[in-house]
C-alpha positions in Angstrom: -51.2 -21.5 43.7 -47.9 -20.9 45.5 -46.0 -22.6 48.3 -46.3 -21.5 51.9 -42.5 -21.3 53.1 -41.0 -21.0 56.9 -37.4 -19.5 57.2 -36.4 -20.7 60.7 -33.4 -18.9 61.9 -34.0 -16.0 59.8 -32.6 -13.5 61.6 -29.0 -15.0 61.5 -26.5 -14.1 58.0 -28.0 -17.4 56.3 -31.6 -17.0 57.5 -31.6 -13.4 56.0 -30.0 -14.5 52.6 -32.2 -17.0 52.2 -34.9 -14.7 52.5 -33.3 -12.4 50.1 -32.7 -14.8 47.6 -36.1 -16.1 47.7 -37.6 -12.9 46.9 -34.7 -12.2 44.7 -35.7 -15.7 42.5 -39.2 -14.8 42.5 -39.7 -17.8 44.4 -43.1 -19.0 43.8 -44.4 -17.8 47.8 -48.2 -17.5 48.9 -46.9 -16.9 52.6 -43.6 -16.3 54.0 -42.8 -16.2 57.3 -39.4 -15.4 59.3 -39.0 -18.1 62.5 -36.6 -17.3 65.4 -35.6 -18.2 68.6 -37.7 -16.3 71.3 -34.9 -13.6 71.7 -35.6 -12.3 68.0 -39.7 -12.6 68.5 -41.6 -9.5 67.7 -39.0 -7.8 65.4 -39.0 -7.2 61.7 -37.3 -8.1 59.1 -37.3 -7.3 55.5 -38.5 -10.0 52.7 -35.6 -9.2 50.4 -35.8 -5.5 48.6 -39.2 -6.2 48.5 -40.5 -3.3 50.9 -42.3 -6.0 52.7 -41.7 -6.5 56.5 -41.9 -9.7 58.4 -42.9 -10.3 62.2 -40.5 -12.6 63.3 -42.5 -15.9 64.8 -41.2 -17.8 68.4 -40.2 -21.4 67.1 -41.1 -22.7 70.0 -45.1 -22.2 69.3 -44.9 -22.2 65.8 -47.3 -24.7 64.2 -45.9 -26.1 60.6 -49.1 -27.7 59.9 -50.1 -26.6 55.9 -46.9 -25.3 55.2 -44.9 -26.9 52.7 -41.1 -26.1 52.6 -39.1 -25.2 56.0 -36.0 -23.9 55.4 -33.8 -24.4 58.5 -30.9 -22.4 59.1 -31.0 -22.4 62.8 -27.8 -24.8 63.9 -27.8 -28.3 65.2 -29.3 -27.7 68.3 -32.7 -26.3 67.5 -32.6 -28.7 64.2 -32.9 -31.8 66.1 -35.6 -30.5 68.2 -38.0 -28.6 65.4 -36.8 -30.2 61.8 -38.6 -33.4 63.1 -41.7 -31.9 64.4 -42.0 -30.0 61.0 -41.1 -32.8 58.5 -44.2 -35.1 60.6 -46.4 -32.4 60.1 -46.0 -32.3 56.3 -43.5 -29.6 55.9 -40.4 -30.9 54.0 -37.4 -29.8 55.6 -34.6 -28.3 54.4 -31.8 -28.1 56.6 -28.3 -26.2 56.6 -27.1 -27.7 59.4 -24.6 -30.7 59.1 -27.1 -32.8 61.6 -28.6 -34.7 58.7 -26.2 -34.9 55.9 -24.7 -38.1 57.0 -28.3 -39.8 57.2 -28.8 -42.3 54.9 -32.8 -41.7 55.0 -32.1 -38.2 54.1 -31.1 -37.1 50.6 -27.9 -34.7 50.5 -28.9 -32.1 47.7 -26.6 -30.1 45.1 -29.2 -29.7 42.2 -26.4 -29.4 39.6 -24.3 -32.7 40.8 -27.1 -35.0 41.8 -30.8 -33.9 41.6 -32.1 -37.1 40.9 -31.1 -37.9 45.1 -33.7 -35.8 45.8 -36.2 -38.4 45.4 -35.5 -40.2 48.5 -36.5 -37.5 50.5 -40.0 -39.1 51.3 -38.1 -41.2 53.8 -38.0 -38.6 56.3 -39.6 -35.8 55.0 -35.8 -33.9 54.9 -33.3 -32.9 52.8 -29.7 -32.0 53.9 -27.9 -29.0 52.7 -24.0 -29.7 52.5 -21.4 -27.8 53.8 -20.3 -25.0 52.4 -16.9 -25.7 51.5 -18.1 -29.0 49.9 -20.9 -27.3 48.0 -18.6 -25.0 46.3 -15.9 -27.9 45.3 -18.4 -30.6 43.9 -20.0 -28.1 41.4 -16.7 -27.7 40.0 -15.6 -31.8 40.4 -18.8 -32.6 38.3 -18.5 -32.2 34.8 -15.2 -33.0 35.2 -15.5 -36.4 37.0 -18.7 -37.2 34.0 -15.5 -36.5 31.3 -12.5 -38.3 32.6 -13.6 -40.1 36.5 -12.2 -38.5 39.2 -10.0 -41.0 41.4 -8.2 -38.6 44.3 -8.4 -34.8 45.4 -6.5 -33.1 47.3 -7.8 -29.6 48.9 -7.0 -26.8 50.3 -9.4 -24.5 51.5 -9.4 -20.6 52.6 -12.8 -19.7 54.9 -13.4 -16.5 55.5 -15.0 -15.4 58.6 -18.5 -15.4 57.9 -18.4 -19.4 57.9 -18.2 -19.2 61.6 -21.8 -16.6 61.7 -21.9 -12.9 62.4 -19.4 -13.6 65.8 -16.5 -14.6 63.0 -17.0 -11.9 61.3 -17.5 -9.4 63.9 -13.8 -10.4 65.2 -12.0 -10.2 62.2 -13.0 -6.6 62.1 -12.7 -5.8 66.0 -9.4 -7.6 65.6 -8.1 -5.5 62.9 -9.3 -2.3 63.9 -7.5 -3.2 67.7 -4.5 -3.4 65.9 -4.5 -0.3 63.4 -5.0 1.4 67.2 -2.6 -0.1 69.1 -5.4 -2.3 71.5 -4.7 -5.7 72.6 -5.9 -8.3 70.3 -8.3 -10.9 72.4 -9.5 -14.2 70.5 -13.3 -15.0 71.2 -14.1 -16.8 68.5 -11.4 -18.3 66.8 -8.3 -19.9 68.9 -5.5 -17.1 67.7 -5.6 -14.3 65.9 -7.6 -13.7 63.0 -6.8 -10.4 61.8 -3.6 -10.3 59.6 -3.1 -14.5 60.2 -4.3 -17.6 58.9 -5.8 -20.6 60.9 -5.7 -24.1 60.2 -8.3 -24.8 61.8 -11.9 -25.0 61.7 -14.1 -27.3 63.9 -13.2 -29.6 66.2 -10.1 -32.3 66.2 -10.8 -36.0 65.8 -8.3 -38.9 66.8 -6.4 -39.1 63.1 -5.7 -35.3 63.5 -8.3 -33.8 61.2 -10.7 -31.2 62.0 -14.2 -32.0 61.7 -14.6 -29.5 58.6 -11.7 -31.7 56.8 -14.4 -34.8 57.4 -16.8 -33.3 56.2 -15.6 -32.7 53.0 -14.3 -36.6 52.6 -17.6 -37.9 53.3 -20.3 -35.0 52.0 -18.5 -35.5 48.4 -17.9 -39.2 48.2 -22.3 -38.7 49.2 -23.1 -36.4 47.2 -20.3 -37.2 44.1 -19.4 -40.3 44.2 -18.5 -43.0 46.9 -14.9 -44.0 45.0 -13.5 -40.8 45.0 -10.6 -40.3 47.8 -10.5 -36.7 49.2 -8.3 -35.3 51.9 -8.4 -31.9 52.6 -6.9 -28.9 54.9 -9.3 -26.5 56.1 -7.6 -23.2 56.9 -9.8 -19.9 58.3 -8.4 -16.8 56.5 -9.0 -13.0 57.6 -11.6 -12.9 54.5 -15.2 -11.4 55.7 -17.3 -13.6 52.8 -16.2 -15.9 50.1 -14.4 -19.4 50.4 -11.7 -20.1 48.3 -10.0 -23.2 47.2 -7.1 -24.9 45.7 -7.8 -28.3 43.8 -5.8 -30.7 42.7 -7.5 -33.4 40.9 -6.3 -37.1 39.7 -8.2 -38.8 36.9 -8.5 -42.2 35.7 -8.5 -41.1 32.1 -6.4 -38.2 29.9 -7.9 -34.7 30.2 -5.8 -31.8 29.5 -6.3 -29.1 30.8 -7.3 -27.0 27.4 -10.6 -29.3 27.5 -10.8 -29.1 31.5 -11.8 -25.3 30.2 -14.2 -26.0 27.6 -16.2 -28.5 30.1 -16.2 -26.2 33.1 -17.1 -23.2 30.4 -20.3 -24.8 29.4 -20.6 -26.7 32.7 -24.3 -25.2 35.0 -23.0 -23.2 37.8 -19.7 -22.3 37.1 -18.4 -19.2 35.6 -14.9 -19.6 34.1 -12.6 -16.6 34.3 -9.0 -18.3 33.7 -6.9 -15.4 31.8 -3.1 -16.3 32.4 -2.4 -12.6 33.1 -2.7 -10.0 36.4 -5.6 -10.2 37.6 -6.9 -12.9 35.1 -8.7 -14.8 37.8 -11.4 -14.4 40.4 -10.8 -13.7 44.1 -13.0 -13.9 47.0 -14.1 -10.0 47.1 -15.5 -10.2 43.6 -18.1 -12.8 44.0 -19.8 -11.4 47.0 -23.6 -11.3 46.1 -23.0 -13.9 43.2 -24.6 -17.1 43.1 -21.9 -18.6 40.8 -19.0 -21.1 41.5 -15.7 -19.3 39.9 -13.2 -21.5 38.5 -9.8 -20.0 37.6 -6.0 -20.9 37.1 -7.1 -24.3 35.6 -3.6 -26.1 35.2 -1.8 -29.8 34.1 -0.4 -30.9 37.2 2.7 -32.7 35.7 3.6 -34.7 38.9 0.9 -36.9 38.1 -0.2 -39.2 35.1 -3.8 -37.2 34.5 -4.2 -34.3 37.1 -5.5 -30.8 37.1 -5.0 -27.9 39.7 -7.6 -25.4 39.3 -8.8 -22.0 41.8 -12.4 -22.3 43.1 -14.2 -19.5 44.5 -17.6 -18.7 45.6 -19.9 -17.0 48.2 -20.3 -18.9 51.2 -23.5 -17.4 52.2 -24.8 -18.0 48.9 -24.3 -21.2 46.9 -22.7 -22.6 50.0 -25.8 -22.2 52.0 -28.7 -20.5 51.7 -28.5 -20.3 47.8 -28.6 -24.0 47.5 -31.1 -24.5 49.8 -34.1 -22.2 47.6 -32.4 -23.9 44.6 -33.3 -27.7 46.5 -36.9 -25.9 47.3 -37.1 -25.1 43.2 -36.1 -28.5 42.5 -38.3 -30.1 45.1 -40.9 -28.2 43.5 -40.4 -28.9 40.2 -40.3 -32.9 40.6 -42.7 -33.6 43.6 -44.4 -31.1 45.4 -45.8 -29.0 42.1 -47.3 -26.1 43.2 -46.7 -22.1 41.6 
């Protein structure tokens, strides 16, 4: 017997890789079914390569009685309204959305840092997704901090486009088609030009002067990592349609050079190292489109530190960022609690 599974806000770029990924893992499905907002009811949608279509179901009268896994990747907004309504009916939420990561009722899931979290999710009935630059970073921090305790990162990240939903992406290619044609470039969704310029900027500003992405990161990986660690981190938007990239720089309280930095992340779940010190010997956004992995690359001593690394970290935002991670929490839920397929 399989699971019944609800994709709410599967017809935005998350919704429809989860759904792809899903069918792609052979996730262990009786019933799927695609949930929208009423302007998407009615249309069809495709369950991965699978051939098979799905009616997309109004959220507003959808009824997650005997279903067991939501998947939520629907924003804030309608997460606060229907997450609760489905986790008191039984369904265990899984939300992409930063509204719950912060919760200290609700677990804050990335199955190859902390699975064991997982098992508070009976307090609410939901599990929190982290951000997608965070995801990314604390699969690579993991083995590490296990081998020599991480004390301080410092990080810089590179978005692309698709962070900010189909509307980011849509501009970065409006933008730089304008330009190639001589049109006037207009921001809509970002504050200044995307196309052929860098951002640093992504979210909203707080008091001290960082963004609200840059929090994230501080507090989703001392969560989901470890509560000593100190992170501070600069979030910049790049004119990159998918993939976040990262540069790391990583203090320890014990020795680790760099030579056995590689032979931990080499073995480590979730990571592929390509670190070649020649052209091209590294991984850049581009190349892990459609790959589930975390790339780690350019993995240095940083010698203006006693015990500190720089290394490259790149992966598919849409993927283990988001929607990956979430069917990798249902796979783990499934495998420790719920049991079923």
């Amino acid at each position: 017997m399989g699971y019944r599974v609800a994709v709410v806000g599967a017809t935005g770029n998350v919704g429809r890789e989860m759904l792809n990924i899903l069918a792609e893992r052979e996730f262990p499905c009786d019933e799927i079914a695609a949930v929208a907002s009423s302007r998407s009811t009615g249309t069809e949608i495709e369950y991965g390569d699978t051939g098979k279509m799905l009616k997309v179901k109004n959220i507003e009268h959808f009824d997650f009685t005997g279903w067991d896994i939501a998947l939520f990747a629907a924003g804030s907004e309608p997460t606060k309204i229907y997450a609760p309504k489905a986790a008191a009916a039984g369904c265990v939420v899984i939300d992409n959305s930063s509204l719950y990561r912060m919760d200290p009722d609700v677990p804050l899931i990335v199955p190859e840092v902390n699975p064991d979290a997982i098992d508070g999710y009976t307090a609410r009935n939901i599990i929190a997704n982290p951000n997608c630059s965070t995801a990314q970073m604390v699969v690579a921090l993991k083995p590490l901090h296990d081998a020599a305790t991480i004390k301080r990162v410092v990080v810089s990240t590179y978005q692309s486009t698709s962070g900010a939903g189909k509307a980011g992406m849509d501009e970065l290619f409006t933008q730089s088609r304008g330009i190639f044609v001589g049109d006037a470039v207009e921001p809509q969704k970002f504050t200044k030009q995307i196309a052929f310029n860098v951002i640093p900027h992504i979210d909203s500003f707080l008091d001290d002067g960082f963004t609200k992405e840059e929090w994230k990161m501080v507090v989703e990986t001392k969560k989901i990592l470890d509560p000593k660690i100190k992170v501070v981190a600069t979030c910049v938007r790049v004119p990159v349609f998918v993939g976040h990239s990262e540069a790391i720089n990583i203090e320890f309280e014990n020795e680790l050079s760099a030579e056995a930095a590689q032979d931990i992340l080499r073995e480590a779940p979730g990571i592929m190292l390509v670190d070649k010190r020649e052209d091209g010997g590294y991984v850049t956004p581009v190349e892990c489109v459609g790959d589930g992995a975390t790339y780690v690359s350019r993995v240095r001593d940083d010698p203006t530190v006693d015990n500190g690394l720089v290394l490259w970290c790149v992966s598919d935002n849409l993927r283990k960022g988001a929607a990956l991670n979430a069917v990798q929490i249902a796979e783990l839920l499934g495998r420790r609690h719920l049991k079923k397929g």
